[in-house]
C-alpha positions in Angstrom: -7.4 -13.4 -11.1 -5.5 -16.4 -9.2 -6.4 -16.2 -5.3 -3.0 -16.8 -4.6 -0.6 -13.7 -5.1 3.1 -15.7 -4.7 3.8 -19.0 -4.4 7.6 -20.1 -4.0 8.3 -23.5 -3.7 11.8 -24.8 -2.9 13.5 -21.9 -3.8 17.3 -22.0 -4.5 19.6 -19.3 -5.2 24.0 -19.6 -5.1 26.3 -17.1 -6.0 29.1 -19.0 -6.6 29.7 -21.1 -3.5 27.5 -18.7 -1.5 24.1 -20.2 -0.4 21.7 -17.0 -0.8 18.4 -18.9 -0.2 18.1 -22.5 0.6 14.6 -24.4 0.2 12.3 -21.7 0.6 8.8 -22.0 0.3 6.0 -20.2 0.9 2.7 -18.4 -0.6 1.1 -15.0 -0.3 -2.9 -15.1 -0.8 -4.2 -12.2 -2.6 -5.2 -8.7 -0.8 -2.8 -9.7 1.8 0.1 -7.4 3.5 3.2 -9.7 3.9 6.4 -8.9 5.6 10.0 -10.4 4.7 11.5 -10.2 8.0 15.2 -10.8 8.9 18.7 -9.4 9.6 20.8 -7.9 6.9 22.3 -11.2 5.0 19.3 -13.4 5.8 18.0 -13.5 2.3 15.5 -10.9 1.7 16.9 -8.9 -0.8 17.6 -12.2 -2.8 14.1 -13.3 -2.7 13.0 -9.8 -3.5 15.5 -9.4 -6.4 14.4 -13.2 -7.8 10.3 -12.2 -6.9 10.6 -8.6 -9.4 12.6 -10.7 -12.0 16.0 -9.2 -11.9 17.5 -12.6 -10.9 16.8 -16.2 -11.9 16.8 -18.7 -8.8 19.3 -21.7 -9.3 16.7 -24.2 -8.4 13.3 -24.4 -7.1 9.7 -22.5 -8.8 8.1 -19.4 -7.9 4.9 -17.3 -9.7 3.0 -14.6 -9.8 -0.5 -14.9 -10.4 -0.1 -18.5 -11.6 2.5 -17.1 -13.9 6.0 -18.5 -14.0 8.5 -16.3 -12.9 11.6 -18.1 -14.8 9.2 -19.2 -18.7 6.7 -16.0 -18.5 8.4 -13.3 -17.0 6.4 -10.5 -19.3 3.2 -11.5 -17.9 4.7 -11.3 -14.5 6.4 -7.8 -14.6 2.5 -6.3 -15.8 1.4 -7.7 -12.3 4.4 -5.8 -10.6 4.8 -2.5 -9.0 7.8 -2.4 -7.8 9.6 0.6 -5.3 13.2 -0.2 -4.4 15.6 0.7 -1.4 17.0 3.2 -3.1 15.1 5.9 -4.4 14.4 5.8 -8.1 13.0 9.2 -8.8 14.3 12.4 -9.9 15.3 14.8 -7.3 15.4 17.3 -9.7 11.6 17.0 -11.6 8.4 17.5 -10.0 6.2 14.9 -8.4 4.0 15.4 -11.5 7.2 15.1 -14.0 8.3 12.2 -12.2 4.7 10.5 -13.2 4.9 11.4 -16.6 8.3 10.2 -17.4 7.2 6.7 -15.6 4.2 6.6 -17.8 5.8 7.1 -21.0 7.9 4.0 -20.4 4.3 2.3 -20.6 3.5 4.0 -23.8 0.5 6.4 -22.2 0.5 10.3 -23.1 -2.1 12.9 -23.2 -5.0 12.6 -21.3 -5.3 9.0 -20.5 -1.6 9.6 -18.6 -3.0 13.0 -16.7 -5.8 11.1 -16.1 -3.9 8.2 -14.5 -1.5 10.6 -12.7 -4.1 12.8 -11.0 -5.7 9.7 -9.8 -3.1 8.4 -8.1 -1.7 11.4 -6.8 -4.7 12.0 -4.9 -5.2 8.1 -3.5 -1.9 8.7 -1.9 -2.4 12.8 -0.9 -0.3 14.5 -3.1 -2.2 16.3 -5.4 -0.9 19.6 -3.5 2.6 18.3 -4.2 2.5 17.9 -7.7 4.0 20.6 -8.6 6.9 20.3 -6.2 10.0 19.2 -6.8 11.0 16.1 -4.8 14.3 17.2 -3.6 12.5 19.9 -1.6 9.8 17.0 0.4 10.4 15.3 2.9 11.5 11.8 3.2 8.2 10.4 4.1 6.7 12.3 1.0 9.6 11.1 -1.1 8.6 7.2 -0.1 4.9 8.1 -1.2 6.3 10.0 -4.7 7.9 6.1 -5.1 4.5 4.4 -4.3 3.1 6.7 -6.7 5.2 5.6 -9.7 4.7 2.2 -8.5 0.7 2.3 -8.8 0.6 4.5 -11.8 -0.4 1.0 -14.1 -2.5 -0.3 -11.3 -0.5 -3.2 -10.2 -2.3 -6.0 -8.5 1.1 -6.8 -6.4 3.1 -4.2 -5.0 7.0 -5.4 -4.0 8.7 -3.2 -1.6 12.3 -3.5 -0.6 12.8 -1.8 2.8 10.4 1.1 1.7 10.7 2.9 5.0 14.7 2.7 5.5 15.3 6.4 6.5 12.0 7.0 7.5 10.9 8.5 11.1 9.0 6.5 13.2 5.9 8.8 12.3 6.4 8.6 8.4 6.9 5.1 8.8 3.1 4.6 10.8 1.8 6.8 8.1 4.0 4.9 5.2 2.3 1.5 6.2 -1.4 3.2 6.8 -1.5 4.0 2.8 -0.3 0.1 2.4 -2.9 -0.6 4.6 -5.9 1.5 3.0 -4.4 0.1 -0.5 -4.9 -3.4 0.5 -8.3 -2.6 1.9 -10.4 -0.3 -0.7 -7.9 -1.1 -3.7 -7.5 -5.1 -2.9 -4.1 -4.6 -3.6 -1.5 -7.4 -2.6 1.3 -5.8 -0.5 5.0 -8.2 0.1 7.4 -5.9 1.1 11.3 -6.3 3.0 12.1 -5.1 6.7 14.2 -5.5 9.5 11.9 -3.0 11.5 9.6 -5.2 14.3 7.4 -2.5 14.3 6.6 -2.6 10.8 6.3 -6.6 10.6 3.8 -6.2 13.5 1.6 -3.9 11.3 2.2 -7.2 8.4 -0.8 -9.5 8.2 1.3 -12.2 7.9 5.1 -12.2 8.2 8.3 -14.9 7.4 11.3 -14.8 9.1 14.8 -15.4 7.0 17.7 -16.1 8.6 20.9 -17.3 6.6 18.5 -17.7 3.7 16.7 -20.2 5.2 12.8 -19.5 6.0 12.6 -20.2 9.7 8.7 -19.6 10.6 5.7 -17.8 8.8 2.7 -17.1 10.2 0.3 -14.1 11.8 2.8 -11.9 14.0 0.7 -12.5 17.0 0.7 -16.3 17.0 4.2 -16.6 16.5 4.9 -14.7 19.4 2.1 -17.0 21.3 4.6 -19.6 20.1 7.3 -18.1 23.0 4.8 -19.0 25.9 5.1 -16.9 28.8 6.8 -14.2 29.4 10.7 -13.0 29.0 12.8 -12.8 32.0 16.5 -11.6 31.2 19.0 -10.9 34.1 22.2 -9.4 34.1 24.6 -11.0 36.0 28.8 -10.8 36.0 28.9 -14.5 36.1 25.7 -15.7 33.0 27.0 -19.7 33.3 27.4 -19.8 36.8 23.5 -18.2 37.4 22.4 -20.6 34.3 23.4 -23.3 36.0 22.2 -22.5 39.6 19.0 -21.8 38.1 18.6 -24.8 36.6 19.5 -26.9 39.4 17.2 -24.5 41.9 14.3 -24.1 39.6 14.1 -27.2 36.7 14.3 -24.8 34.0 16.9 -24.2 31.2 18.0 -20.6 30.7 19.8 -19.4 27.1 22.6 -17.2 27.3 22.3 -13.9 25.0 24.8 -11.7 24.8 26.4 -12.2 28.2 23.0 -12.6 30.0 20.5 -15.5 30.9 16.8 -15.7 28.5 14.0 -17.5 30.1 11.2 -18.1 28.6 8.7 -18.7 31.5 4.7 -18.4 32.8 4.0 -16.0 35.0 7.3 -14.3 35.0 7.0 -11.7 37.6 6.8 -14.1 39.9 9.5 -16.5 38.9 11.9 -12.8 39.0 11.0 -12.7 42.5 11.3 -16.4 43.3 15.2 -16.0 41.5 16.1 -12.4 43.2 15.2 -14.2 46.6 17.3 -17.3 45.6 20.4 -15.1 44.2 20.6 -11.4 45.5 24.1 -11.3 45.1 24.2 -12.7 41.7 21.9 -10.9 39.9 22.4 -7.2 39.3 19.7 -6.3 37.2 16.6 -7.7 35.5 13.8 -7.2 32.9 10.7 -9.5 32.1 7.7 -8.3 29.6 5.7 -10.2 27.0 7.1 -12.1 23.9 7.9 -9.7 20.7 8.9 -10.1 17.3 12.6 -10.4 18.4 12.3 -12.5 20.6 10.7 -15.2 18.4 14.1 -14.8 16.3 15.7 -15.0 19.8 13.5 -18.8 20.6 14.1 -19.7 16.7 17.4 -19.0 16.2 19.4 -18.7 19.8 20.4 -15.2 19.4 20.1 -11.6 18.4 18.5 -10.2 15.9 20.9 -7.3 15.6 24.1 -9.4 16.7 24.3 -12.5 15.0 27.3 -14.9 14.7 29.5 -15.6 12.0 27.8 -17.0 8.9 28.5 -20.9 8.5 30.5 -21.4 5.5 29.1 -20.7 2.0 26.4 -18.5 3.5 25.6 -15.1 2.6 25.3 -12.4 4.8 
């Protein structure tokens, strides 16, 4: 099979005058766990709809396996499992029902479907569910019900839109340790949605959308190496008027996020003493700590990840 899993290459998608995704490109090697990072409206759910061909881009390629996603999209959708936002089983039917129905859409029955069902059931620790109906798990069970449908045909490529929306912390750990283990016994490719950090730090590679433009990709930890130093934030009632001092004391420029000052600096313990000494009346409190996933979308786009500003005109949000 193809060693690459995805590749996109200046992808395009409008909807109307709306610019969804704008010269995106990127690829996903095979037997790789690869997170779609980005506020709501940066363009995830775009590229996920145009990756499980439910939309066709406006311009640009992208393919599965080396096959096309807008001339061959039958060979693409065998490569697919796909588990969306929303839940798509039956609350109603068992874990087991819910299995078979899937697999009769592919044709199986009899033995070769039992077969197929008990197997995965017990890669992802269900088989003592089975007979359960869904509305009575819980959510975290639920999620893995969905994974199960999605590896009943033994996709190569599994596509997950936000799998762990609604999740608890803990289900989400244990949610991403079955991706995990798939990727490593079962080789299976893993691209999946987010706008949890924690859960793009667990990715083995991540890209960052934001206004459905690809910003960065790259191994979580080296983007955040990217940052340099550590991140000082003060409070202060008066953000320009300690921006400024600070440049003028110390020869460094200071961002202002959300009525505080960002500085991105070596060593930053010390520089938050060196600035308290300077200013003890204008600051009024302060926090410093190690780069993280936000704050790379902090350094790469200027603000928030949760509190962006109002979208430039024809973008989606």
């Amino acid at each position: 099979m193809h060693s690459i899993a995805i590749d996109v290459r200046q992808l395009r998608h409008v909807y109307g005058t709306r610019v969804a995704l704008d010269d995106v490109t990127f690829d996903v090697p095979r037997g790789e766990i690869f997170g779609l990072l980005g506020p709501n409206g940066g363009g995830k759910t775009t590229l996920f709809k145009v990756l499980s061909t439910l939309l066709t881009p406006t311009s640009g390629t992208a393919a599965i396996f080396g096959a096309d996603l807008r001339t061959d999209a039958d060979a693409v959708r065998r490569y697919l499992g796909v588990v969306f936002q929303h839940p798509s089983v039956d609350a109603k039917l068992t874990v087991a029902e819910n299995l078979w129905c899937h697999g009769h859409l592919y044709g199986w029955s009899g033995a070769e479907l039992q077969q197929r069902a008990r197997a995965v059931l017990a890669r992802l620790g269900l088989s003592d569910r089975e007979t359960e109906r869904v509305e009575k798990l819980s959510g975290g069970l639920q999620r893995r019900t969905e994974l199960a449908k999605a590896l009943l045909h033994q996709p190569p490529l599994l596509l997950l839109d936000e799998p762990s929306t609604g999740l608890d912390p803990g289900a989400r750990r244990d949610f991403m340790q079955y991706l995990q283990q798939l990727r490593d016994e079962d080789g299976v490719t893993v691209v999946l949605t987010t706008h949890y950090m924690e859960e793009a730090e667990r990715c083995d590679r991540i890209a960052i959308l934001h206004q459905g433009r690809l910003i960065r990709a790259g191994v979580p930890a080296a983007l955040k190496d990217e940052v340099g130093g550590d991140v000082v934030v003060l409070q202060t009632p008066a953000p320009e008027l300690l921006r400024q001092k600070i440049r003028d004391r110390f020869q460094c420029e200071g961002a202002l996020i959300d009525g505080t000052v960002r500085i991105e600096r070596p060593r930053g313990h010390e520089f938050v003493r060196d600035v308290v000494d300077a200013f003890p009346s204008d600051v009024t409190f302060v926090t410093f700590g190690k780069p993280t996933l936000e704050d790379v979308f902090i350094h790469l786009t200027g603000h928030r990840f949760w509190a962006e500003p109002s979208s430039p005109a024809g973008v989606e949000r």
